[in-house]
Jmol script that loads the backbone (N, CA, C; Angstrom):
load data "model"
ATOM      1  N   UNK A   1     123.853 -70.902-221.919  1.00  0.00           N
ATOM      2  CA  UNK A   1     123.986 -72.022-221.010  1.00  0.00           C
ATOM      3  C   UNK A   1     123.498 -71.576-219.639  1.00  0.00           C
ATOM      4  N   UNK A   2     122.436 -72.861-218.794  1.00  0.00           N
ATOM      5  CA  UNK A   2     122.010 -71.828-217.918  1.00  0.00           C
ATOM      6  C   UNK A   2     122.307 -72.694-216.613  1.00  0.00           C
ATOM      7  N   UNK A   3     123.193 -72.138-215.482  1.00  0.00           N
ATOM      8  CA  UNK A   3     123.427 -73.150-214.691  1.00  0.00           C
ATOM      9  C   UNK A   3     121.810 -73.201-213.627  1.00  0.00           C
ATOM     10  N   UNK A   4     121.649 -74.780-213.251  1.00  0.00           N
ATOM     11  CA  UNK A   4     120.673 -75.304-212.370  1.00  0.00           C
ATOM     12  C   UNK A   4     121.175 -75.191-210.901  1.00  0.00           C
ATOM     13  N   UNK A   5     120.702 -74.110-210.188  1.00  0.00           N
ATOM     14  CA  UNK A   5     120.912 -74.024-208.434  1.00  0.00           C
ATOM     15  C   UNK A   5     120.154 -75.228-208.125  1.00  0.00           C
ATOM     16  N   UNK A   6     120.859 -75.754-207.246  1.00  0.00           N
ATOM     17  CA  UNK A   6     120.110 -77.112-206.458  1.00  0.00           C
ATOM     18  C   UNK A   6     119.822 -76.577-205.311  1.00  0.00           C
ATOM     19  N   UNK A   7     118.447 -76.537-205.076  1.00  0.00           N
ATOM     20  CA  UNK A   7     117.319 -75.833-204.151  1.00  0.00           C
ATOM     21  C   UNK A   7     117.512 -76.671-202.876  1.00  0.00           C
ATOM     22  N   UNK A   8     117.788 -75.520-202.037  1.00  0.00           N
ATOM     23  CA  UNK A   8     117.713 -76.256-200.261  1.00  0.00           C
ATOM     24  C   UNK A   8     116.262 -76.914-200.151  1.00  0.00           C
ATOM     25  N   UNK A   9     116.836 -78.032-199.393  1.00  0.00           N
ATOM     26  CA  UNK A   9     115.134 -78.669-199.143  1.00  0.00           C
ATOM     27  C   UNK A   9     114.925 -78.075-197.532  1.00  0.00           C
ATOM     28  N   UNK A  10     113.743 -78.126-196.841  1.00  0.00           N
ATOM     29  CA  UNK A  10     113.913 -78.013-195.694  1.00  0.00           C
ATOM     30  C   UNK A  10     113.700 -79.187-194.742  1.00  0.00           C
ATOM     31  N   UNK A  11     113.569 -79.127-193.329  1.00  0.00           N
ATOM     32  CA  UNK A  11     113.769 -79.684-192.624  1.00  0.00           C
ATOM     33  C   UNK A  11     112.676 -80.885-192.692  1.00  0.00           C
ATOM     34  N   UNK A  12     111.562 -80.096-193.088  1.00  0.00           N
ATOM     35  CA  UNK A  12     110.313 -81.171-193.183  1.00  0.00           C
ATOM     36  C   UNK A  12     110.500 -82.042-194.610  1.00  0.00           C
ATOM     37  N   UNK A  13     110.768 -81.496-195.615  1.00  0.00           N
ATOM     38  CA  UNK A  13     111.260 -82.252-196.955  1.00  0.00           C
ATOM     39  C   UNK A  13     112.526 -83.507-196.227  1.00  0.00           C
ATOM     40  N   UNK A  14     113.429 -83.107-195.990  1.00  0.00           N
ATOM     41  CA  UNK A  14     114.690 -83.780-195.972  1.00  0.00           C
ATOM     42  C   UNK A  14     113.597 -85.411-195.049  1.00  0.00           C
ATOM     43  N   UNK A  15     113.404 -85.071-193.794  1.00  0.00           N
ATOM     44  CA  UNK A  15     112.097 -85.877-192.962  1.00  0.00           C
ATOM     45  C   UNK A  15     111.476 -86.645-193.968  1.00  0.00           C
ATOM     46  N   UNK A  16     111.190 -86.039-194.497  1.00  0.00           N
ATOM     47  CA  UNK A  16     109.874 -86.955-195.413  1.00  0.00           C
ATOM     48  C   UNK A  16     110.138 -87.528-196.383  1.00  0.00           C
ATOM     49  N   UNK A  17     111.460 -87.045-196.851  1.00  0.00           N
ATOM     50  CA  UNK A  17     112.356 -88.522-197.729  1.00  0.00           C
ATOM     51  C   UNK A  17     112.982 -89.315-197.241  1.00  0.00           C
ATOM     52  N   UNK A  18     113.311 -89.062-196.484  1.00  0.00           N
ATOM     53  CA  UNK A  18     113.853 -90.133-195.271  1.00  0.00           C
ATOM     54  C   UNK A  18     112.918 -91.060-194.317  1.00  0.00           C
ATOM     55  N   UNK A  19     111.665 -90.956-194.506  1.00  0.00           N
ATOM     56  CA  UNK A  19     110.670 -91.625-193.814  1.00  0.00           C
ATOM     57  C   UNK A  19     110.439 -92.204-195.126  1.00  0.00           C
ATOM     58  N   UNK A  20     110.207 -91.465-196.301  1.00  0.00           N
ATOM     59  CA  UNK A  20     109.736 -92.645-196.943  1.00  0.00           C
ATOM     60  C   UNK A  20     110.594 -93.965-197.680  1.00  0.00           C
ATOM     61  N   UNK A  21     111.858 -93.590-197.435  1.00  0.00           N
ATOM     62  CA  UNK A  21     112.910 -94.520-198.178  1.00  0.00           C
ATOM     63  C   UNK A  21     112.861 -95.645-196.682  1.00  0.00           C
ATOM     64  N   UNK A  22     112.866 -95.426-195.491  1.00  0.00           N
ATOM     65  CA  UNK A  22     112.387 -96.125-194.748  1.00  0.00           C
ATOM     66  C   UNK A  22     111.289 -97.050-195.040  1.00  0.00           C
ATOM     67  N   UNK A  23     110.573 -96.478-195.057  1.00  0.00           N
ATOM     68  CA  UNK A  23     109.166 -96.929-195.596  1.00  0.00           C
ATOM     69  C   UNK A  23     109.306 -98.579-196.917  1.00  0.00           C
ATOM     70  N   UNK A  24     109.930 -97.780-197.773  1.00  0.00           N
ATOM     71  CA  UNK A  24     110.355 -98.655-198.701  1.00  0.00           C
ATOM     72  C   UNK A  24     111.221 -99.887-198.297  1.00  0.00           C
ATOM     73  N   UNK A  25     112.099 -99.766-197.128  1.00  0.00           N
ATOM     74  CA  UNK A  25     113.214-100.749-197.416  1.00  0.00           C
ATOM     75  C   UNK A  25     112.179-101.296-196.127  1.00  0.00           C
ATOM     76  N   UNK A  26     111.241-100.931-195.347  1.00  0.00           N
ATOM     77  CA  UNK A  26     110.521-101.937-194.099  1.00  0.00           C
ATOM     78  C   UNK A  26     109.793-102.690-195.392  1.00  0.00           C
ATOM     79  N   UNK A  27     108.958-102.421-196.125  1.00  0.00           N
ATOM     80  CA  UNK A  27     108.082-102.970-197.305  1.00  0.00           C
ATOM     81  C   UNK A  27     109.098-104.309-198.100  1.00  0.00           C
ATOM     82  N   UNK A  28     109.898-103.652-198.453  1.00  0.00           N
ATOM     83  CA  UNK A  28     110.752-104.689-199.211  1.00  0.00           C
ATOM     84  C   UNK A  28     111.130-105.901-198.249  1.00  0.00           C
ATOM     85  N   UNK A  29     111.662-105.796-197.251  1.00  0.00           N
ATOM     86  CA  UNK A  29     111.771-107.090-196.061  1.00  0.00           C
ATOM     87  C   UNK A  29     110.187-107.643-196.405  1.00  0.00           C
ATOM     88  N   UNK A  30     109.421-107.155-195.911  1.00  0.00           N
ATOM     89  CA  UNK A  30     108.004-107.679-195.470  1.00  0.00           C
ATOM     90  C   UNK A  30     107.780-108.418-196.666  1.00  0.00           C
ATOM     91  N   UNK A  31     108.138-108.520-198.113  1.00  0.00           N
ATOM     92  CA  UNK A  31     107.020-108.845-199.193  1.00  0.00           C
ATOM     93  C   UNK A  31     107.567-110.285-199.243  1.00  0.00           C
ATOM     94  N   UNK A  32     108.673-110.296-198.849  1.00  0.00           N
ATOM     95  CA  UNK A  32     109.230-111.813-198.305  1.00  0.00           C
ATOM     96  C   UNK A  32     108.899-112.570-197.743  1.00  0.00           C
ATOM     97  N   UNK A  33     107.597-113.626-197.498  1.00  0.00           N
ATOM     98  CA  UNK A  33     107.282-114.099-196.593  1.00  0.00           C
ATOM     99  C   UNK A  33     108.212-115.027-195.912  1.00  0.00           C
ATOM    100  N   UNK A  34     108.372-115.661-194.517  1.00  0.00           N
ATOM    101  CA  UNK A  34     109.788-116.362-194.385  1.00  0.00           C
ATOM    102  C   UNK A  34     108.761-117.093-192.993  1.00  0.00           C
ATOM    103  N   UNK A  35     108.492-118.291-192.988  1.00  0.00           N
ATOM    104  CA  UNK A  35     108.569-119.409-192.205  1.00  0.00           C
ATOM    105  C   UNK A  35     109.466-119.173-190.829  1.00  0.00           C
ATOM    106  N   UNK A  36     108.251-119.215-189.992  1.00  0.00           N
ATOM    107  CA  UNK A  36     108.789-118.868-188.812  1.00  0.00           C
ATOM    108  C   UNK A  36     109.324-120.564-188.344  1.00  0.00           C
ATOM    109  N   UNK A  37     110.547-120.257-187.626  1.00  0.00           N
ATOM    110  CA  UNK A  37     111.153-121.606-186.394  1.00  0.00           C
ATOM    111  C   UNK A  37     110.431-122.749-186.616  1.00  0.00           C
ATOM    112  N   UNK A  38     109.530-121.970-185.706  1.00  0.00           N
ATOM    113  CA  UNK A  38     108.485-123.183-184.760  1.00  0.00           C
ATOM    114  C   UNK A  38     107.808-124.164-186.269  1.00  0.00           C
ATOM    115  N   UNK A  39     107.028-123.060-187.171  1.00  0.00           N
ATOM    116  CA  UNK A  39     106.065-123.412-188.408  1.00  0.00           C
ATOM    117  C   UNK A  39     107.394-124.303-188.810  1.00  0.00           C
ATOM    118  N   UNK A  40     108.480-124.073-189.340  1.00  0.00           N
ATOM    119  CA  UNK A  40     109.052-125.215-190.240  1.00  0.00           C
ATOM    120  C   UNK A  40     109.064-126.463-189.494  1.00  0.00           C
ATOM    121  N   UNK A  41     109.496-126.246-187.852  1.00  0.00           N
ATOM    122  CA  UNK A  41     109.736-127.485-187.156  1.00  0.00           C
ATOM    123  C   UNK A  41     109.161-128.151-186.947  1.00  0.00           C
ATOM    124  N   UNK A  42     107.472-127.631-186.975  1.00  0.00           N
ATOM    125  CA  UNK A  42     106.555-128.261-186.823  1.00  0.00           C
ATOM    126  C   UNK A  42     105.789-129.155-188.078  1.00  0.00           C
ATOM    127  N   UNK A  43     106.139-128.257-189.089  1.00  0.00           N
ATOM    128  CA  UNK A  43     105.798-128.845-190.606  1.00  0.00           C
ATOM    129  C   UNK A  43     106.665-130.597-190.732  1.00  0.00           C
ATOM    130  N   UNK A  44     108.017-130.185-190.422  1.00  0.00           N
ATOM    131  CA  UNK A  44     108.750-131.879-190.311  1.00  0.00           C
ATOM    132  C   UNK A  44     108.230-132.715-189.141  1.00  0.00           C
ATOM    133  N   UNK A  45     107.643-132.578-188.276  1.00  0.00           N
ATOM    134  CA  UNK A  45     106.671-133.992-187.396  1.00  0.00           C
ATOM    135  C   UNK A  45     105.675-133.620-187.564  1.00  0.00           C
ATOM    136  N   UNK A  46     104.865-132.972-187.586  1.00  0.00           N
ATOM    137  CA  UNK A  46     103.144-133.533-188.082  1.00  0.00           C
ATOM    138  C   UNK A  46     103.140-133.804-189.417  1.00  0.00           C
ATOM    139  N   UNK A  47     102.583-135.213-189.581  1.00  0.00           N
ATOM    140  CA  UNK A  47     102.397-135.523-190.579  1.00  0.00           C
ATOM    141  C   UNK A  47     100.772-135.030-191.161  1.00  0.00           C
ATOM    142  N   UNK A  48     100.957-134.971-192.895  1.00  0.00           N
ATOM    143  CA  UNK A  48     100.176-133.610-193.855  1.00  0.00           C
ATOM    144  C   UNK A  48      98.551-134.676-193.087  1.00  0.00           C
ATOM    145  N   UNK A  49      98.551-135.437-193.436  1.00  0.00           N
ATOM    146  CA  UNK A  49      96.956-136.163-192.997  1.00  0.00           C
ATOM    147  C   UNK A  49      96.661-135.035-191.599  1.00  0.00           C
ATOM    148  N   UNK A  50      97.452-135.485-190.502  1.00  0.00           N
ATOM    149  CA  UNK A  50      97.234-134.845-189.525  1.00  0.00           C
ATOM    150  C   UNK A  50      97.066-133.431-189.698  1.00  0.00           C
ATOM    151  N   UNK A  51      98.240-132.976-190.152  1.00  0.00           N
ATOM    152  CA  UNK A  51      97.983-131.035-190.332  1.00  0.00           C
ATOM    153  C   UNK A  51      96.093-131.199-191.240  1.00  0.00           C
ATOM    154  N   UNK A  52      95.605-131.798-192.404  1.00  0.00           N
ATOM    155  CA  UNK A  52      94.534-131.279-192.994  1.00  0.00           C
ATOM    156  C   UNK A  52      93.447-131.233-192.058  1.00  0.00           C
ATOM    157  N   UNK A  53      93.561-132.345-191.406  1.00  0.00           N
ATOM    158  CA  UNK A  53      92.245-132.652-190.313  1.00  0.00           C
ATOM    159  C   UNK A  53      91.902-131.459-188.956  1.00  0.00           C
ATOM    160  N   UNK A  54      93.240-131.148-188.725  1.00  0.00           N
ATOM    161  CA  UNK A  54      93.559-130.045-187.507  1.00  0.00           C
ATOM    162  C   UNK A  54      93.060-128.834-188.036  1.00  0.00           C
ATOM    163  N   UNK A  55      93.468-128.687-190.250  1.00  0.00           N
ATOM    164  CA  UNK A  55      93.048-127.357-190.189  1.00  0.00           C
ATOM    165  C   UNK A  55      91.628-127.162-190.604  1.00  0.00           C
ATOM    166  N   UNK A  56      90.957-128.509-190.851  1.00  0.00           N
ATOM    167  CA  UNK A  56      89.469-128.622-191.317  1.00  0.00           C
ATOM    168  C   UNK A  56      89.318-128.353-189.451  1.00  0.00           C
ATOM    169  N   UNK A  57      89.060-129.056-188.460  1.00  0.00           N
ATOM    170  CA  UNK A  57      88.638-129.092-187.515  1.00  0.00           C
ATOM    171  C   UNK A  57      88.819-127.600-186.560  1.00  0.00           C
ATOM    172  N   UNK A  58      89.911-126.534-186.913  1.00  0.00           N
ATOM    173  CA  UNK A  58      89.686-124.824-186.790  1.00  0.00           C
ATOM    174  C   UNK A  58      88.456-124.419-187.372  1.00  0.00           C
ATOM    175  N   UNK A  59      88.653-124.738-188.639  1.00  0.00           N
ATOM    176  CA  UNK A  59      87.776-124.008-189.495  1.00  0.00           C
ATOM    177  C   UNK A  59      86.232-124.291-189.164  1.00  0.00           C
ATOM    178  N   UNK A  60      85.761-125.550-188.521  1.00  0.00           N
ATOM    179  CA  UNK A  60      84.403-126.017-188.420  1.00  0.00           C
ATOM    180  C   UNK A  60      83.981-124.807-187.026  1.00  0.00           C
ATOM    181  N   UNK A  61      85.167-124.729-185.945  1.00  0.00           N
ATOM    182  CA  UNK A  61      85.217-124.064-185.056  1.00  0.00           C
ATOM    183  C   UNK A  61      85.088-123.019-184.666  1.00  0.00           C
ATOM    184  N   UNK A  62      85.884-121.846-185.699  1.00  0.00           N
ATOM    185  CA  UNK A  62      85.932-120.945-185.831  1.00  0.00           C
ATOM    186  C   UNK A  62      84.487-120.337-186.421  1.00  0.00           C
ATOM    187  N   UNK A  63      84.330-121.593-187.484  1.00  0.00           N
ATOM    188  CA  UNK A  63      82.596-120.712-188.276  1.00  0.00           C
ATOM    189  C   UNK A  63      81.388-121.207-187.052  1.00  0.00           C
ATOM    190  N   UNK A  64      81.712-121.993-186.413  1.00  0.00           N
ATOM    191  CA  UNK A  64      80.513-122.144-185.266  1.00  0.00           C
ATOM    192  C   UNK A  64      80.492-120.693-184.349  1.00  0.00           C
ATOM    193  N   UNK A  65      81.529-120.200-184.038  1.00  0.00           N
ATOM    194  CA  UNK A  65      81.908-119.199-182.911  1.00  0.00           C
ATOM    195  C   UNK A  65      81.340-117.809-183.985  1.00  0.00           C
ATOM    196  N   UNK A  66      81.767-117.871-184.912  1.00  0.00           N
ATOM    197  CA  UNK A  66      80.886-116.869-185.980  1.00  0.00           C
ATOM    198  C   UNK A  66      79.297-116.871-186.416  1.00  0.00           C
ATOM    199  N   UNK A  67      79.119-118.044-186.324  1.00  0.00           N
ATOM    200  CA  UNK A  67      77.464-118.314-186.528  1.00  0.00           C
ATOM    201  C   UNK A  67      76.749-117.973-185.099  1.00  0.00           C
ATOM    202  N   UNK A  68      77.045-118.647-184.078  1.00  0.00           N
ATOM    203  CA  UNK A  68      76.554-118.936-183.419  1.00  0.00           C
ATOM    204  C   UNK A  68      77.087-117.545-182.031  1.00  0.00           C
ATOM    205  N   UNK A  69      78.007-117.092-182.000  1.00  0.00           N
ATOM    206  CA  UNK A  69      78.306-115.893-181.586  1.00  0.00           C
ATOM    207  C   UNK A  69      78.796-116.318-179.718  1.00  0.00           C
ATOM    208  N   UNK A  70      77.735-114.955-179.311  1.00  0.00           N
ATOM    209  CA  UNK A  70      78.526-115.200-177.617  1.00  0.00           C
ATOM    210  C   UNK A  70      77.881-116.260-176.987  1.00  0.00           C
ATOM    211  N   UNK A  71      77.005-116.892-176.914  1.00  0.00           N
ATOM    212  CA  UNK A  71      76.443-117.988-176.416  1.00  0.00           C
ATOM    213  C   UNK A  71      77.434-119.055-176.365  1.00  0.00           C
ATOM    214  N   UNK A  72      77.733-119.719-177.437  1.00  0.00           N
ATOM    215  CA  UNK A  72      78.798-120.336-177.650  1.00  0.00           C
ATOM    216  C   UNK A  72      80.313-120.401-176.716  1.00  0.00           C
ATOM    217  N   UNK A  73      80.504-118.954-176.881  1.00  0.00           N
ATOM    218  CA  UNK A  73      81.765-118.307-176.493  1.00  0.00           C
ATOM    219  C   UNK A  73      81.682-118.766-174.666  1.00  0.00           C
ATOM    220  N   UNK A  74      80.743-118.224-174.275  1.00  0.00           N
ATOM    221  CA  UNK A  74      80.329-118.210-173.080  1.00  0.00           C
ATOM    222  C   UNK A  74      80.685-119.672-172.040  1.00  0.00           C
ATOM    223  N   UNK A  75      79.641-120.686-172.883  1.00  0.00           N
ATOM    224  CA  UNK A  75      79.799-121.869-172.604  1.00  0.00           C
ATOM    225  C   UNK A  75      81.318-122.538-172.593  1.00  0.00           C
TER     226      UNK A  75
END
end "model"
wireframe off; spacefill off
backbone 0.3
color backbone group
């Protein structure tokens, strides 16, 4: 029968399991996505017609400022 010594970790081991179990429990919050305040409050008065048009009318915007670059920007 052979007894198992449980091996000192050192200072940098002990650190680095402890950063990564950190690591893990910041990850686990995050994979949650969660609706901020404002986004829900705002989701109940704009009505969806309105929100599609607002987010077509970014998007036309945003790809002009990408196509068309600093000129654009400038103006």
């Amino acid at each position: 029968m052979e007894i198992q010594k449980k091996e000192k970790k050192t200072p940098w081991e002990k650190e680095w399991e402890e950063l990564c179990k950190r690591e893990q429990r910041f990850l686990a919050r995050r994979r949650e996505k969660k609706d901020a305040f404002l986004s829900r409050k705002l989701e109940e008065k704009v009505p969806q017609r309105l929100q599609e048009r607002l987010d077509a009318t970014f998007f036309r915007a945003f790809r002009m400022i990408f196509e068309k670059g600093t000129p654009v920007i400038e103006k």
